[in-house]
N, CA, C and O atoms as CSV, one atom per row, in Angstrom:
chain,resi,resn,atom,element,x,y,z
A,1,UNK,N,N,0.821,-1.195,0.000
A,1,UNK,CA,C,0.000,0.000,0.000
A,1,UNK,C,C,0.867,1.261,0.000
A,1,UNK,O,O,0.300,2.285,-0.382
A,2,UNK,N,N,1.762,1.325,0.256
A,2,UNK,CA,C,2.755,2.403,0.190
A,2,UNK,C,C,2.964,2.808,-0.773
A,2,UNK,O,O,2.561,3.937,-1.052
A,3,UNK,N,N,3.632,2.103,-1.612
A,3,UNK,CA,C,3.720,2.056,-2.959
A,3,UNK,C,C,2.741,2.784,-3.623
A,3,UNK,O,O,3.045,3.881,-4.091
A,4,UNK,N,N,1.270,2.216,-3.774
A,4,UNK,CA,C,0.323,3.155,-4.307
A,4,UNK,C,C,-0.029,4.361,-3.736
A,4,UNK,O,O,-0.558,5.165,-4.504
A,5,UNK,N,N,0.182,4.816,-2.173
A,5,UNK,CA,C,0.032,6.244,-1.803
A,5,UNK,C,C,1.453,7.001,-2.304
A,5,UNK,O,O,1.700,8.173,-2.020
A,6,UNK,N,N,2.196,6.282,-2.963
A,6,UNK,CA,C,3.516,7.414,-3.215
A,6,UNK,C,C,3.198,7.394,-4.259
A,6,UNK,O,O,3.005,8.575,-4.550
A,7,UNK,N,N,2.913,6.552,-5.428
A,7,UNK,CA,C,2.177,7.298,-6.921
A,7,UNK,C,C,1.351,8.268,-6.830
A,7,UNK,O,O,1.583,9.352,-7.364
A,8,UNK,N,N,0.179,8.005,-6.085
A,8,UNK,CA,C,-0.824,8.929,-5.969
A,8,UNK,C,C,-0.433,10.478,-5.400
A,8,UNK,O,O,-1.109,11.450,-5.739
A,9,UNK,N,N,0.609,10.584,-4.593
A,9,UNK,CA,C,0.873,11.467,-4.296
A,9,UNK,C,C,2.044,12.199,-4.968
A,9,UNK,O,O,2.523,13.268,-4.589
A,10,UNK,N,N,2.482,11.375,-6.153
A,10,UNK,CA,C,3.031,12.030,-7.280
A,10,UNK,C,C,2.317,12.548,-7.790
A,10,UNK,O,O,2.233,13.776,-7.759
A,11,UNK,N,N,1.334,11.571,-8.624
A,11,UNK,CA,C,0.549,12.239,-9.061
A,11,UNK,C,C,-0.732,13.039,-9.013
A,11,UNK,O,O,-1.282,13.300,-10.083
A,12,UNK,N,N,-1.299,13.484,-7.793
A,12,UNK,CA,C,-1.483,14.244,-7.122
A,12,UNK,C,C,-0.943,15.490,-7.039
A,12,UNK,O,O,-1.613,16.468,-7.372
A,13,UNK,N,N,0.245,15.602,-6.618
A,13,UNK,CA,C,1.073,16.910,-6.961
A,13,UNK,C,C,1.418,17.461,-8.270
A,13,UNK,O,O,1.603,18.678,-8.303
A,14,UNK,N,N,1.577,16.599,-9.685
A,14,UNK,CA,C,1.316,17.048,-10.940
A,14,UNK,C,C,0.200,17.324,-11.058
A,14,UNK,O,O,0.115,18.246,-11.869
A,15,UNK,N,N,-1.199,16.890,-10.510
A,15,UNK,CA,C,-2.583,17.388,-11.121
A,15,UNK,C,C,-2.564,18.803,-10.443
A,15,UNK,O,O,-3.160,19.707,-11.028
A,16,UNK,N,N,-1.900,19.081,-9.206
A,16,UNK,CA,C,-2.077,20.212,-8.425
A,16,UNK,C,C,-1.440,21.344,-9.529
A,16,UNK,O,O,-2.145,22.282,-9.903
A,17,UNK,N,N,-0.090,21.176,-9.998
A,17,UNK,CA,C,0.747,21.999,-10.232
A,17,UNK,C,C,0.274,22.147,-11.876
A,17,UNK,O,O,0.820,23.090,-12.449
A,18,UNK,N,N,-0.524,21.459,-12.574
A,18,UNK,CA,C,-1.312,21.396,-13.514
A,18,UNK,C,C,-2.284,22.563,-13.539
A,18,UNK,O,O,-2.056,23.607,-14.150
A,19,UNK,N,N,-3.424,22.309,-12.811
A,19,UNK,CA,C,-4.432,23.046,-12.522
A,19,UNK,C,C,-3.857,24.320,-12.280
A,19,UNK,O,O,-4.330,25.266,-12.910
A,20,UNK,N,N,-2.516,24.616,-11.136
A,20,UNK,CA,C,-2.877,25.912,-10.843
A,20,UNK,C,C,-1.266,26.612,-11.986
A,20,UNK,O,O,-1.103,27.828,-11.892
A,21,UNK,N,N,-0.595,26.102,-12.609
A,21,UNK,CA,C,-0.080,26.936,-13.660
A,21,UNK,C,C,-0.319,26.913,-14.918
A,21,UNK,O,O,0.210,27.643,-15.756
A,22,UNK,N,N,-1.426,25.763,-15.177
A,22,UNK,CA,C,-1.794,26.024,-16.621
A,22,UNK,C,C,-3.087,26.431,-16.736
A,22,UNK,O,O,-3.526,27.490,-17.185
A,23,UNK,N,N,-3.818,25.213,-16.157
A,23,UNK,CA,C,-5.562,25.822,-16.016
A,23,UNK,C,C,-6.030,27.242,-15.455
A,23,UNK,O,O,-6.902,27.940,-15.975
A,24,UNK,N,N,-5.222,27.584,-14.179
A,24,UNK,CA,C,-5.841,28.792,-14.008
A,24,UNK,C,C,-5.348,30.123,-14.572
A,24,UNK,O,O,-5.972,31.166,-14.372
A,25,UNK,N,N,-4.103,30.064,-15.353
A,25,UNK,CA,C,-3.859,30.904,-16.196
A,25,UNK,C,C,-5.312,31.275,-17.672
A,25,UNK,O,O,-6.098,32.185,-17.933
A,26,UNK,N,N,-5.002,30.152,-18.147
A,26,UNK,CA,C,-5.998,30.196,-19.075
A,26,UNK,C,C,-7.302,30.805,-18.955
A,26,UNK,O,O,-8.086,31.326,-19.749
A,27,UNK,N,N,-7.288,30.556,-17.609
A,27,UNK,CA,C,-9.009,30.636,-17.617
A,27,UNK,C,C,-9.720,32.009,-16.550
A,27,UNK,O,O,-10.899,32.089,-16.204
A,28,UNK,N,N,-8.343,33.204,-16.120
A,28,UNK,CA,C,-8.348,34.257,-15.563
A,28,UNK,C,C,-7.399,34.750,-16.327
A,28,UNK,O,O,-6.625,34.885,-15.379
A,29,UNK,N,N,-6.766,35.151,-17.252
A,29,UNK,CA,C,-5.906,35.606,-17.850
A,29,UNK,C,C,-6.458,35.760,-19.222
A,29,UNK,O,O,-6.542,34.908,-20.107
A,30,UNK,N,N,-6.960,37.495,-19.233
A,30,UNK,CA,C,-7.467,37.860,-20.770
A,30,UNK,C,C,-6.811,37.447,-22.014
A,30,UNK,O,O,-7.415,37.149,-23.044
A,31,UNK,N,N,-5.232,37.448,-21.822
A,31,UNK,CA,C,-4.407,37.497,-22.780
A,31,UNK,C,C,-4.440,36.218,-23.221
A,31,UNK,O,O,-4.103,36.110,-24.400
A,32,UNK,N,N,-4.844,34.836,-22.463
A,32,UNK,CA,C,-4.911,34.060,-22.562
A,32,UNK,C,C,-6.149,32.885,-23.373
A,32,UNK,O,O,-6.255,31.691,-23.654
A,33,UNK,N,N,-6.943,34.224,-23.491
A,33,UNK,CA,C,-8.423,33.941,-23.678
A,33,UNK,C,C,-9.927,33.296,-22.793
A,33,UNK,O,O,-11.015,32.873,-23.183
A,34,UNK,N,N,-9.370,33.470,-21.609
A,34,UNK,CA,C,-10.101,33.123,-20.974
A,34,UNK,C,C,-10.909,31.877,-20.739
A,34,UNK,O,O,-12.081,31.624,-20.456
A,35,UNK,N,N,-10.073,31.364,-20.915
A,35,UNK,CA,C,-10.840,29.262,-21.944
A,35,UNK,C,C,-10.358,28.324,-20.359
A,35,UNK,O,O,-9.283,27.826,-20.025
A,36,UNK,N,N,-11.443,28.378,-19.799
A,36,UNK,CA,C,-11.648,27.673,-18.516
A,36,UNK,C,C,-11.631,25.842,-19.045
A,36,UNK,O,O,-11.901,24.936,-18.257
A,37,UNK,N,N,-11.367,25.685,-20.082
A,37,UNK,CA,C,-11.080,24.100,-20.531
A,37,UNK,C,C,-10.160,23.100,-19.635
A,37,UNK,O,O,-10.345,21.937,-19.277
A,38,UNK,N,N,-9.145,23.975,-19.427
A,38,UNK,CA,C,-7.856,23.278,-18.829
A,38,UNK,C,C,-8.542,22.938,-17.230
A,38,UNK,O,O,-8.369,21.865,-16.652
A,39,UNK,N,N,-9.310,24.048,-16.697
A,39,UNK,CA,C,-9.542,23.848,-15.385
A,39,UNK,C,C,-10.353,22.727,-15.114
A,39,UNK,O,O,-10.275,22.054,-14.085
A,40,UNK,N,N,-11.241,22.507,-16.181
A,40,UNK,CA,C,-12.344,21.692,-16.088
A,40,UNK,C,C,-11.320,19.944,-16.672
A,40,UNK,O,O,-11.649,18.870,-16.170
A,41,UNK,N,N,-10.626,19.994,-17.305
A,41,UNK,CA,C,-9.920,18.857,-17.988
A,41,UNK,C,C,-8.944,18.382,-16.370
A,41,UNK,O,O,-9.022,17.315,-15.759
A,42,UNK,N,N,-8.336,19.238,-16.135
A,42,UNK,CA,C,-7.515,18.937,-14.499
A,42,UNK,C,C,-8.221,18.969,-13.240
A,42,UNK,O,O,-7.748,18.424,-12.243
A,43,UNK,N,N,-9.481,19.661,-13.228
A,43,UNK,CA,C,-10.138,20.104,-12.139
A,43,UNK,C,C,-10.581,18.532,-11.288
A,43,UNK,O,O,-10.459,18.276,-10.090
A,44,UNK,N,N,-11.157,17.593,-12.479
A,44,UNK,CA,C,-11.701,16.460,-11.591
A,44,UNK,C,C,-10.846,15.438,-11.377
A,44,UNK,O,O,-11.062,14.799,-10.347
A,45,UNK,N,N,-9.562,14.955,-12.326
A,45,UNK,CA,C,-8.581,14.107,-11.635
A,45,UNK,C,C,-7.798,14.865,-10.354
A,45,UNK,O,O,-7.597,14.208,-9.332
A,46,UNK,N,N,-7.537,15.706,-10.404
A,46,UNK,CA,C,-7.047,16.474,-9.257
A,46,UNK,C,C,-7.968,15.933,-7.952
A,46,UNK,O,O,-7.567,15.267,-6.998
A,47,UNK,N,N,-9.417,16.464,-8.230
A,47,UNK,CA,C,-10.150,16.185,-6.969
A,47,UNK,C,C,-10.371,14.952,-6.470
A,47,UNK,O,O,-10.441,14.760,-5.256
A,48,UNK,N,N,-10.566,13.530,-7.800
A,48,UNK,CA,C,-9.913,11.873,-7.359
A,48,UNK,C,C,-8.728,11.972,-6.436
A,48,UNK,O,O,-8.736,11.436,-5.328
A,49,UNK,N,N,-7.731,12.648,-6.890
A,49,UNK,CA,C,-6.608,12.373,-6.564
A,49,UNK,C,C,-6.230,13.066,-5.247
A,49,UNK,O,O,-5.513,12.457,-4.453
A,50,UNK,N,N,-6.546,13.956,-5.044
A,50,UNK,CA,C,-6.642,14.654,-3.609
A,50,UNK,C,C,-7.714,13.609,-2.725
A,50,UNK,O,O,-7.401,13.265,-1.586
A,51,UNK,N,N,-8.614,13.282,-3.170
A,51,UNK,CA,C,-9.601,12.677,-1.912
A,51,UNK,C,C,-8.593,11.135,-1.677
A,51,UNK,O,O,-7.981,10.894,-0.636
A,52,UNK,N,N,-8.615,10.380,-2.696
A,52,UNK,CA,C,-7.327,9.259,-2.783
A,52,UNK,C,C,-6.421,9.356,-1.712
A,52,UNK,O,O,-6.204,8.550,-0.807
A,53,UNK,N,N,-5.909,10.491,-1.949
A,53,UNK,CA,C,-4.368,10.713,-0.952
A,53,UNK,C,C,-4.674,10.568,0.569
A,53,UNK,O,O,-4.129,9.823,1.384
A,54,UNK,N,N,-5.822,11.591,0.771
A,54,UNK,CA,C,-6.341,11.944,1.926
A,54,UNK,C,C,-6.933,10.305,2.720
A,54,UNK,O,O,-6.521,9.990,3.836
A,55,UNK,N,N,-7.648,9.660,2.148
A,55,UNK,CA,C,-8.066,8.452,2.217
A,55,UNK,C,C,-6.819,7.487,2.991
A,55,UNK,O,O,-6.727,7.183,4.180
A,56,UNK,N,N,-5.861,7.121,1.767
A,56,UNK,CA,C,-4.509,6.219,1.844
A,56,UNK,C,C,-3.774,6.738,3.077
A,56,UNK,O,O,-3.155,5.932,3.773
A,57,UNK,N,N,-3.813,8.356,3.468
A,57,UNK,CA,C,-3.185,9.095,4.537
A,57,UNK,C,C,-4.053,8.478,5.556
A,57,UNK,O,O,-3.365,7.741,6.262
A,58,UNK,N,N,-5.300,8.485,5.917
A,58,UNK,CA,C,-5.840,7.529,7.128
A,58,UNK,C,C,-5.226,6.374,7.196
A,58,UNK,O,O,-4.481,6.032,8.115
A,59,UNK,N,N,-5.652,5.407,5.757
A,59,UNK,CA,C,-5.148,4.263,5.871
A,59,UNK,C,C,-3.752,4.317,6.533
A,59,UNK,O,O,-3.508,3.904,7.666
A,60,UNK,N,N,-2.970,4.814,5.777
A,60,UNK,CA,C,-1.898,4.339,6.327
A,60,UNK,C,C,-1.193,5.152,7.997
A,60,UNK,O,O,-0.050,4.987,8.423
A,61,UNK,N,N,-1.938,5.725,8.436
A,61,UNK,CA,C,-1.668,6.501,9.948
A,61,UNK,C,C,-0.956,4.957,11.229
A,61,UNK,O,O,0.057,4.738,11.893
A,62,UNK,N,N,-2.407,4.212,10.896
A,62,UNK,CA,C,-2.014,3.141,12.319
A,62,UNK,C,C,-0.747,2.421,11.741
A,62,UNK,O,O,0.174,2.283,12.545
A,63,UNK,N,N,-0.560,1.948,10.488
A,63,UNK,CA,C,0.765,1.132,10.089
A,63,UNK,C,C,2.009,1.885,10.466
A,63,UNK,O,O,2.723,1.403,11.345
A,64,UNK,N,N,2.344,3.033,9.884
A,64,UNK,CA,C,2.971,3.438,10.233
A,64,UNK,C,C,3.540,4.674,11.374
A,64,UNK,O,O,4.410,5.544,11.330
A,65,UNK,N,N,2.583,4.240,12.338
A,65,UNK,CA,C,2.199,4.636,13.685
A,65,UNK,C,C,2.463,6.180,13.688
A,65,UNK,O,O,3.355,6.579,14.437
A,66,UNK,N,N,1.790,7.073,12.938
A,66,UNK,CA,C,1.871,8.649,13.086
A,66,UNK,C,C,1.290,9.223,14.029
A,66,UNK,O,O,0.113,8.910,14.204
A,67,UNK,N,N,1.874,10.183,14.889
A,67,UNK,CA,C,1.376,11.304,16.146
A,67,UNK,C,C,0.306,12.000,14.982
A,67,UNK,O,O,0.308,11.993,13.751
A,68,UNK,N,N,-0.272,12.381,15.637
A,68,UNK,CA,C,-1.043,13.829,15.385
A,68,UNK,C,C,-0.676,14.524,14.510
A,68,UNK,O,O,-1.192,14.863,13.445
A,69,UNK,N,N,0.277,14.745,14.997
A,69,UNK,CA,C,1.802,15.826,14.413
A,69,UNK,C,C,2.239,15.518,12.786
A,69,UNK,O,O,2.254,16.296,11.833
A,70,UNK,N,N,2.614,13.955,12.864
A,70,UNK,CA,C,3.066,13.612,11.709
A,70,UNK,C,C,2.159,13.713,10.784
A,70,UNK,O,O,2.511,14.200,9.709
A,71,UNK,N,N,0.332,13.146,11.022
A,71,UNK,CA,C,-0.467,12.487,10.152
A,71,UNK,C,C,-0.823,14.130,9.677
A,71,UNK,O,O,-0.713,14.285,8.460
A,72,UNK,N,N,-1.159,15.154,10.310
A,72,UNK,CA,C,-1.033,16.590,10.056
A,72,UNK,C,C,0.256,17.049,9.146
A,72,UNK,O,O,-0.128,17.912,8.357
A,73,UNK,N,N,0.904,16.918,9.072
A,73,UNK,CA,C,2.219,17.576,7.693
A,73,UNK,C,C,1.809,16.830,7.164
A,73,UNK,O,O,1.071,17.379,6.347
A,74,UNK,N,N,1.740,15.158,6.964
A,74,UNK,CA,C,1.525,14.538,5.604
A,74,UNK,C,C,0.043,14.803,4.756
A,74,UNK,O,O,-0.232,14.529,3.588
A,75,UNK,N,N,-0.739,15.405,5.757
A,75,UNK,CA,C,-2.038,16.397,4.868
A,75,UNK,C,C,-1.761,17.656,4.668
A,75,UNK,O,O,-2.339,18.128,3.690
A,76,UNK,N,N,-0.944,18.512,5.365
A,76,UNK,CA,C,-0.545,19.780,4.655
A,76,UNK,C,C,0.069,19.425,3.647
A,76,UNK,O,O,-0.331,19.922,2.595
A,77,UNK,N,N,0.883,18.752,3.596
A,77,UNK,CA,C,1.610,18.969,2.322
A,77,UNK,C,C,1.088,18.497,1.364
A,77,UNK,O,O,1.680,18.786,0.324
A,78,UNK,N,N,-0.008,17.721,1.213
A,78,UNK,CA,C,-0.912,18.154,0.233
A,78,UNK,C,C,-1.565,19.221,-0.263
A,78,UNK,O,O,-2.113,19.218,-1.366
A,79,UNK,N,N,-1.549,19.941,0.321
A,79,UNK,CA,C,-2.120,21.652,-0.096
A,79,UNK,C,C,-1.071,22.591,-0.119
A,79,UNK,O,O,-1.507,23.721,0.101
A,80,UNK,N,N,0.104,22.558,-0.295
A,80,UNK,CA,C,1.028,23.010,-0.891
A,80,UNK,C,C,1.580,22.422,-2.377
A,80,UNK,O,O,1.678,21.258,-2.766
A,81,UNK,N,N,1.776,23.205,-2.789
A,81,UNK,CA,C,1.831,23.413,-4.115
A,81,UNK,C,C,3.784,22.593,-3.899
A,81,UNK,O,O,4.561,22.931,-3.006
A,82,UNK,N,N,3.993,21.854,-4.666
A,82,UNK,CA,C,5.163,20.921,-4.579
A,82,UNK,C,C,5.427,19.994,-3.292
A,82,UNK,O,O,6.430,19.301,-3.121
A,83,UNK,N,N,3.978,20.155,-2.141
A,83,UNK,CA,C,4.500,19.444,-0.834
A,83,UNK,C,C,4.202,17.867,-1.039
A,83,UNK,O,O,4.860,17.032,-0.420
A,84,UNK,N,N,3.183,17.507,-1.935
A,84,UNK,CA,C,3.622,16.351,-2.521
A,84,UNK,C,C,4.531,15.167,-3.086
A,84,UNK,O,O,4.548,13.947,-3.244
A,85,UNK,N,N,5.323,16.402,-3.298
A,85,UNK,CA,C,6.746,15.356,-4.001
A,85,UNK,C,C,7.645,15.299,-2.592
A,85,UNK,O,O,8.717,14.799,-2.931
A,86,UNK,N,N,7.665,15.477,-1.722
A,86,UNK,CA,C,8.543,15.733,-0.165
A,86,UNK,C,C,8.157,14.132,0.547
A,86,UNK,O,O,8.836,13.344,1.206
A,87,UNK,N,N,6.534,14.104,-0.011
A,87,UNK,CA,C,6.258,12.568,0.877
A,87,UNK,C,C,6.766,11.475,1.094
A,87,UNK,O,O,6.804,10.818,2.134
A,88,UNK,N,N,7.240,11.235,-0.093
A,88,UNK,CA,C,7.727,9.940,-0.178
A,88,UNK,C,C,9.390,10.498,0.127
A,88,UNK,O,O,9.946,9.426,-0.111
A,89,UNK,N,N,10.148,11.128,0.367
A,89,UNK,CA,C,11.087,11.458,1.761
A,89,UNK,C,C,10.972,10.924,2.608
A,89,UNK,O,O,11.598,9.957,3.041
A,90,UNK,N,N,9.546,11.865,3.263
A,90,UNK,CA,C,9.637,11.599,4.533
A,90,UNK,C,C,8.877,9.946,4.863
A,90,UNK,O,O,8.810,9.262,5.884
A,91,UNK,N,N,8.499,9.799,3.787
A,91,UNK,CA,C,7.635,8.103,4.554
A,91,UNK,C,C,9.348,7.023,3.900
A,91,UNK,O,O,9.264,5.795,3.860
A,92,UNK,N,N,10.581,7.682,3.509
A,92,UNK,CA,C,11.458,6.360,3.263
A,92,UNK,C,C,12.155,6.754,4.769
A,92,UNK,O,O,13.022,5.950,5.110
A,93,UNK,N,N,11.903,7.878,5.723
A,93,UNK,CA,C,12.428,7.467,6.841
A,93,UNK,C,C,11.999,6.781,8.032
A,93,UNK,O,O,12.645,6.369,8.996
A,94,UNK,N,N,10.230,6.731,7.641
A,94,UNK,CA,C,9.787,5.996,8.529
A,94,UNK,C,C,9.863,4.235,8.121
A,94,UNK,O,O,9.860,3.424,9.047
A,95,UNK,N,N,9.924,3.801,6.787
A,95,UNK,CA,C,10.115,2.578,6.228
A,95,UNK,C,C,11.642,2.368,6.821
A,95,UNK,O,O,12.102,1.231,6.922
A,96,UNK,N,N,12.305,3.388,7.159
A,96,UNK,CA,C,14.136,2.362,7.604
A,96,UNK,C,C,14.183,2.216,8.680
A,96,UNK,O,O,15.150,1.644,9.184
């Protein structure tokens, strides 16, 4: 199961960094034409993929026995914009 919460939270963090430098350019940016397409094309794997993460982050709390503390950063850093790619860091120090 690890394994699949560290894809997901790859890719997770590409749908994030998707949505908010391409889609929301496009789709608030006159120059851009204003073509809300991209938001709507990234908007709903993003939101799979965020609820996914969040999910696998319960799941995996009791296995790898997280405080409060811990199971809290590994959901912030889902809402940071690149804190996704940091996860699988910090979960190869709890795997050694």
């Amino acid at each position: 199961m690890i394994n699949i919460f560290k894809v997901v939270s790859f890719l997770e963090g590409v749908s994030y960094l998707l949505l908010m430098f391409l889609g929301m350019p496009y789709k608030y940016l006159e120059s851009l034409g204003n073509d809300p397409i991209y938001v709507k094309m990234f908007g709903m794997p993003h939101g799979i993929l965020f609820v996914a993460y969040i999910v696998l982050a319960f799941l995996l709390k009791p296995v790898f026995k997280w405080s409060i503390k811990e199971f809290g950063i590994v959901c912030l850093l889902s809402l940071l914009p690149f804190g996704t790619f940091f996860v699988g860091k910090y979960l190869k120090k709890d795997v050694a």
